[in-house]
C-alpha positions, 0 to 999 in steps of 0.5 A: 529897897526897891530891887528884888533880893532875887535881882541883887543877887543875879547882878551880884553874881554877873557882876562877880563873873565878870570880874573874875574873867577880867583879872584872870588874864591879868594873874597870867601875866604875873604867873604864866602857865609852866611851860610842860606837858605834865597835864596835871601840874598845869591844871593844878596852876590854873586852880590855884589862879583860879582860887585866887582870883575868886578869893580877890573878887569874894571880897571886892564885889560879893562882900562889899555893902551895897 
């Protein structure tokens, strides 16, 4: 192995970033945010996208073989 475990795992973690921040755009699209002043109910929408795409990009880019 010539990378460091240290190096693998920031590149990893870059590498899962910046996945995430190109699908949630994505995901919106799809499941746009509820039209609504309720502060709550909005928020409650962006964690469950959110969770999802972490979910996505877990399984994609964290755990595949490297």
């Amino acid at each position: 192995m010539n990378e460091s475990l240290m190096e693998m795992m920031h590149r990893v973690r870059r590498d899962a970033a910046e996945q995430v921040e190109r699908l949630i755009p994505w995901i919106l699209l799809d499941d746009p945010m509820p039209v609504t002043s309720d502060i709550l109910e909005r928020t409650r929408h962006w964690n469950s996208l959110k969770s999802m795409v972490e979910k996505i990009v877990l399984q994609t880019v964290v755990l595949t073989a490297r």
